[in-house]
C-alpha positions in Angstrom: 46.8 198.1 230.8 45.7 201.6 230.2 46.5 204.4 232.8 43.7 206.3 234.3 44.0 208.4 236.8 43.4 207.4 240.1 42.8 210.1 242.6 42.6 208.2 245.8 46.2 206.8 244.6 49.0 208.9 246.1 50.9 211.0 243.2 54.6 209.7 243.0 57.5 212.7 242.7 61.3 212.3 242.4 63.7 214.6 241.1 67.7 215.0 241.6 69.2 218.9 242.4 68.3 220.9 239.9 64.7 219.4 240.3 64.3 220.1 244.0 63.4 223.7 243.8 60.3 222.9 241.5 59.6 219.2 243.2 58.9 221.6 246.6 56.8 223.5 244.9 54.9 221.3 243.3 54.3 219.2 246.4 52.6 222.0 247.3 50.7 222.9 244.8 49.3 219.8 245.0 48.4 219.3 248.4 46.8 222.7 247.8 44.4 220.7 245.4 44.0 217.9 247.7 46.0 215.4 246.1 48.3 213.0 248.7 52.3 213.2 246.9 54.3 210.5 248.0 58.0 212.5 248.0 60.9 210.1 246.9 63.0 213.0 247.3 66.1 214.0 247.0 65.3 216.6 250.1 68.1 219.1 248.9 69.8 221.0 246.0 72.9 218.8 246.1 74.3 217.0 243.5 72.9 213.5 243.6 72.5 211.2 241.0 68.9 211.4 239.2 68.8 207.1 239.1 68.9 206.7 242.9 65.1 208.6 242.6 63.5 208.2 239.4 63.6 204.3 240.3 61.6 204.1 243.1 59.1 206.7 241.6 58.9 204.0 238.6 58.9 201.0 240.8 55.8 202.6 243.2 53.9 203.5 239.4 54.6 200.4 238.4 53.2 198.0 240.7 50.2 200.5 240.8 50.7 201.8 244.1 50.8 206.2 242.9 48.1 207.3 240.2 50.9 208.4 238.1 54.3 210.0 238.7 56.2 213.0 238.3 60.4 213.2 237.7 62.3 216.1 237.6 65.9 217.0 236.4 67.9 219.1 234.3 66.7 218.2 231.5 64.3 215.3 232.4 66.0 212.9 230.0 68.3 211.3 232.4 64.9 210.7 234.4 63.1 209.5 231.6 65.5 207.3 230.1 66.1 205.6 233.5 61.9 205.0 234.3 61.7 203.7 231.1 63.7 200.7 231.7 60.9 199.5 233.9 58.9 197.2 231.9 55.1 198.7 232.6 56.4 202.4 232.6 55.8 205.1 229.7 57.6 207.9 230.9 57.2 211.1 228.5 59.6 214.0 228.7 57.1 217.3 228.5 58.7 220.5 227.6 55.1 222.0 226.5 51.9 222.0 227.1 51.3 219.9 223.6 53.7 217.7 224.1 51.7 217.1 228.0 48.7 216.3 225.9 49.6 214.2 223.4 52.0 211.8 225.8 49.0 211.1 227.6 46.7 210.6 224.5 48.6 208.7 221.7 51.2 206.9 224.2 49.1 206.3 227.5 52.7 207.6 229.2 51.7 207.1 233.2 55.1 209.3 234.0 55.1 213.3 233.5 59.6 214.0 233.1 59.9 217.7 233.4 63.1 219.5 232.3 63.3 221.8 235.1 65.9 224.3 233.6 64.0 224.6 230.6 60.2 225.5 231.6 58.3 227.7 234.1 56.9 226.2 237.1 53.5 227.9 235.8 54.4 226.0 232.9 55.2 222.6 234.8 52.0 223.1 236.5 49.9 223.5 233.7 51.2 220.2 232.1 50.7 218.2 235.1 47.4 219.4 235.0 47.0 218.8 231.5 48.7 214.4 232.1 46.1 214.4 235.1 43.5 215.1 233.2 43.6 213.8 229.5 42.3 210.2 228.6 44.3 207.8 226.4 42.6 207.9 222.9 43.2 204.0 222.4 42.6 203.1 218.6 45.4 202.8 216.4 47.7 204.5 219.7 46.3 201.4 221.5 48.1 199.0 218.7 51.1 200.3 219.1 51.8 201.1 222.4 50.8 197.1 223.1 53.9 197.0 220.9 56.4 198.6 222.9 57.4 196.3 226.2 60.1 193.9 225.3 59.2 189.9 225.7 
């Protein structure tokens, strides 16, 4: 099942401490565009562990209830790694604009992982933009991602 970007869908957002500066701001940003964001939290800059949040935003993408979702962490790979154990979730770890791109394009990932100490929130912003907007390519990307999920 192919993601497509669903705009009367709610996005999905999670992140653990060192996300929460950029998950408020993106919240915002977003609302500014007129997207609903269904916050998961967490609602502070305390240590947390990043699994208690990047499950639920999984599990809501998943059963197809958020157009796509958005994790943030440290270095988004604890976030990523933990979505991806969900069955139906291609999470994609974005550190630049390219990467944003071809996540959505070649792997049809329906889960943006941001590395909040490592980019720019004018850089975060311009790959959400770029995973909200770019179609899967399908093809010979469509083969193989039918490949990945686990019997």
């Amino acid at each position: 099942m192919s993601f497509v970007f669903d705009s009367s869908k709610p996005i999905a957002i999670g992140c653990d401490h060192a996300g929460f500066e950029y998950k408020t701001a993106l919240i915002s940003w977003l609302g500014g565009k007129g997207y609903e964001v269904k916050d998961f939290g967490t609602n502070s800059s305390a240590s947390v562990d990043y699994p208690d949040f990047a499950h639920p935003v999984a599990s809501f993408v998943e059963k197809g209830e958020a157009a796509f979702g958005i994790l943030l962490c440290g270095s988004a790979n604890g976030v990523a790694i933990t979505a991806n154990k969900h069955q139906h979730i291609r999470a994609g770890l974005c550190w630049q604009n390219d990467v944003a791109l071809v996540v959505r394009k070649h792997n049809d990932a329906n889960i943006i992982c941001i590395p909040a100490r490592f980019v720019s929130l004018v850089l975060a912003e311009q790959m959400i933009e770029l995973f909200m907007t770019t179609a899967f390519e399908g093809g010979r990307h469509a083969t193989r991602v039918d490949k990945i999920a686990c019997s």
